[in-house]
C-alpha positions in Angstrom: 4.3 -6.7 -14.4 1.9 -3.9 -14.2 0.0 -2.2 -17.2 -0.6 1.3 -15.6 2.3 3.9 -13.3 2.0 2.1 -9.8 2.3 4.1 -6.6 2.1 2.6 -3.6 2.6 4.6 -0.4 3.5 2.7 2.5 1.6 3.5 5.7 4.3 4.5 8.0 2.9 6.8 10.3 4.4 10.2 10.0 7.0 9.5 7.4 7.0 8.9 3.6 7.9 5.2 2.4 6.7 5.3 -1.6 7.4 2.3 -4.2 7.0 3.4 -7.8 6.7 1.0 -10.7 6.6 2.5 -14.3 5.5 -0.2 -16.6 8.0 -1.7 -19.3 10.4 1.8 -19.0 13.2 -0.8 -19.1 15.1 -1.6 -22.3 14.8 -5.3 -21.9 11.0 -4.6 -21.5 10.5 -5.2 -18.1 9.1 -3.0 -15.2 11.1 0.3 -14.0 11.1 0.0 -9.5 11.9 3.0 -7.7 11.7 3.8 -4.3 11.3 6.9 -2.0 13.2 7.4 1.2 11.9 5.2 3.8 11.2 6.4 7.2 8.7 7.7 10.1 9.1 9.3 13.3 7.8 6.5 14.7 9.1 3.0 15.7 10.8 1.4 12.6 9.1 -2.2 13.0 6.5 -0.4 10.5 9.2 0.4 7.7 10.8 -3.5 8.3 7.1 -4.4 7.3 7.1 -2.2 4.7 10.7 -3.0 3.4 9.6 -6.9 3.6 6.5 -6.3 1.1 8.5 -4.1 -1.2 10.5 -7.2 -1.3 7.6 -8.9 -2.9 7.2 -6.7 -5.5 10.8 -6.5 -7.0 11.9 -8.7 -9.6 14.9 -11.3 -8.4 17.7 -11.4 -10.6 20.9 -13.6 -9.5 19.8 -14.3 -6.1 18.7 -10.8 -4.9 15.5 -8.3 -5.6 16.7 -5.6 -8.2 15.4 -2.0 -7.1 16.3 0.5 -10.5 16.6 3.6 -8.3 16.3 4.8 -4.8 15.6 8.0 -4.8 16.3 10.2 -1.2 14.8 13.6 -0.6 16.4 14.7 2.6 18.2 13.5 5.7 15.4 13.9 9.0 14.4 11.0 10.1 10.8 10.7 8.4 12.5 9.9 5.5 15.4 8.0 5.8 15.2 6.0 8.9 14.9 2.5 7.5 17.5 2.6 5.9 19.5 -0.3 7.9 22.1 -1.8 5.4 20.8 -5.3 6.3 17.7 -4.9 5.9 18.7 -4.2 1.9 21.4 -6.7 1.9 19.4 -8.9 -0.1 18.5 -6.2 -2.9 20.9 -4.8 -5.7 20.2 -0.9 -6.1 21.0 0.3 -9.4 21.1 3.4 -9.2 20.8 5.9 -5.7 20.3 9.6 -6.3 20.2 12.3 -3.3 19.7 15.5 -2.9 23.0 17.5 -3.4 21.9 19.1 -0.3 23.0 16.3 1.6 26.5 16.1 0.2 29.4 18.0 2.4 31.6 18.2 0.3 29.5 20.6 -1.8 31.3 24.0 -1.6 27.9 25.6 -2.2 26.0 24.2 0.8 28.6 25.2 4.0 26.2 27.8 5.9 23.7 24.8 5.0 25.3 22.4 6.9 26.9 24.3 9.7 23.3 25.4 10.7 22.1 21.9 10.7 25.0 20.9 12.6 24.1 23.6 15.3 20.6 22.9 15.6 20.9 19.4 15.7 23.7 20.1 18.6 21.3 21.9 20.2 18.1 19.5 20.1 20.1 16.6 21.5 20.7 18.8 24.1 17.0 19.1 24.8 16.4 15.8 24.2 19.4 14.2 26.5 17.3 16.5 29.6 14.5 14.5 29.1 12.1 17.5 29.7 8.4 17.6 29.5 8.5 18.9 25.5 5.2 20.5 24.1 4.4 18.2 20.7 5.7 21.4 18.7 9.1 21.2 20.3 9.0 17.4 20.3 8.5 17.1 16.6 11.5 19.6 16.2 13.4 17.5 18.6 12.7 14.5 16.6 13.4 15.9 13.1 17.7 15.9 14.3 17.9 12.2 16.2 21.5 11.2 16.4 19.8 7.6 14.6 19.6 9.9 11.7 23.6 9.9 11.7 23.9 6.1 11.0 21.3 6.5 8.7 23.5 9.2 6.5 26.5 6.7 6.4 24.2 3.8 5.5 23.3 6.0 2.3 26.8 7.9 1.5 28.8 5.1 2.6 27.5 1.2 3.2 24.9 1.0 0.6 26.9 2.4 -2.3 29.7 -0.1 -1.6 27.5 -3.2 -0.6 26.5 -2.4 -4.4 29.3 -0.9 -5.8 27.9 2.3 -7.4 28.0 6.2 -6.8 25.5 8.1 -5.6 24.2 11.1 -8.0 23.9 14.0 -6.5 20.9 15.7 -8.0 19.6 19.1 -8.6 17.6 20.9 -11.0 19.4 21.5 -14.6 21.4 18.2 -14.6 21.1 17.3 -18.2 19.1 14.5 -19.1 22.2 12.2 -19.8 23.2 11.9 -16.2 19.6 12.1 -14.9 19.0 8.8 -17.6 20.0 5.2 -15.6 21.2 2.9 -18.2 18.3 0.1 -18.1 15.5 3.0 -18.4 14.3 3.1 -22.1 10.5 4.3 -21.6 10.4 7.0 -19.7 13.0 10.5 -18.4 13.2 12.1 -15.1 13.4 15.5 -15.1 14.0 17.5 -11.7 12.9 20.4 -10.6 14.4 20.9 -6.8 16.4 21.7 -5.5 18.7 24.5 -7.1 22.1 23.4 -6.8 23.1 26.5 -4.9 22.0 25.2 -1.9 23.2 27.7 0.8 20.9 30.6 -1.1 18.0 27.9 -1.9 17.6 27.1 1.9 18.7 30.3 3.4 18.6 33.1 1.0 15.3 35.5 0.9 14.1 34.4 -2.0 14.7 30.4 -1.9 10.9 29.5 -1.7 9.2 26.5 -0.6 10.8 23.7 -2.3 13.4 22.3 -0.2 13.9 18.6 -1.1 14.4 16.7 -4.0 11.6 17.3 -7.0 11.6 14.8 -9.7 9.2 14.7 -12.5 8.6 11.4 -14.0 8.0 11.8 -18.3 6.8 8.4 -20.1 8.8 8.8 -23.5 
């Protein structure tokens, strides 16, 4: 147990990989464990170390590390690359929330998605020439790697059923109720981002700089 909000961020190269541990927020008095994305645009030996220590940190309950909530901010690759199913085989998640961004069945994120499908059509495209790229272009390039395809199902498909729960799709103005996992007791999330009209919050004139998921963490 901790007696302070823990935040370890993993050092993954370019990529975020964070471990959050709010103290006693559980109702059985325990420790709160959440975790956010896991990735890098680099090799993902570094997120397999980084996944193996988390490891460490998690309490075991019936056999398996429990992680409360993992908490995904968007699909490139810098954040969700490590998620490999067996690499979390051996951990129960609670509770998975992602962006509503990333959901296509959403009827408000269409133009969203078809524009991410046609840019990441036409970056594999560079990227199967195997051109000399300048580091702007290869960063672009790297941002829509087909890896990031398997990674997608891992999180809408293989994880939820390998723990037999639904992801939340979250955005700001979800009441408190759904935003509120069941073993949380001293603390609330409130988010901020993003809107849940998500073809005018990425692509209409006014939709600002927040484009992922924004979650405010409240000790009650």
């Amino acid at each position: 147990m901790v007696d302070k909000l823990l935040i370890r961020a993993y050092s993954v190269g370019v990529g975020d990989c964070i471990h959050v541990t709010i103290p006693k927020a559980r109702k059985d008095g325990a420790d709160f464990h959440i975790l956010i994305d896991c990735g890098t645009r680099g090799k993902g030996a570094v997120l397999k170390l980084a996944v193996d220590h988390l490891k460490t940190n998690l309490p075991e309950v019936d056999g398996k590390r429990r992680l409360d909530l993992l908490l995904v901010s968007h699909e490139h690759e810098d954040h969700i690359k490590g998620f490999d199913p067996d690499w979390f085989k051996d951990v129960k998640i609670e509770n998975l929330w992602m962006s509503v961004a990333m959901n296509r069945k959403h009827p408000q994120a269409k133009f969203k998605h078809k524009l991410h499908d046609d840019l990441a059509l036409a970056m594999r495209s560079i990227a199967a020439r195997n051109l000399s790229l300048s580091p702007e272009l290869q960063d672009i390039v790297s941002r829509y790697s087909i890896g990031n395809d398997g990674a997608v199902t891992a999180l809408t498909d293989t994880l939820p059923k390998q723990n037999k729960i639904d992801p939340l799709d979250v955005h700001a103005g979800l009441p408190a109720t759904k935003l509120k996992p069941k073993p949380l007791a001293g603390a609330a999330f409130e988010v901020f981002g993003p809107q849940e009209n998500i073809d005018y919050y990425y692509l209409g004139e006014d939709a600002g700089d927040q484009r992922a998921v924004a979650v405010r963490v409240v000790r009650a």
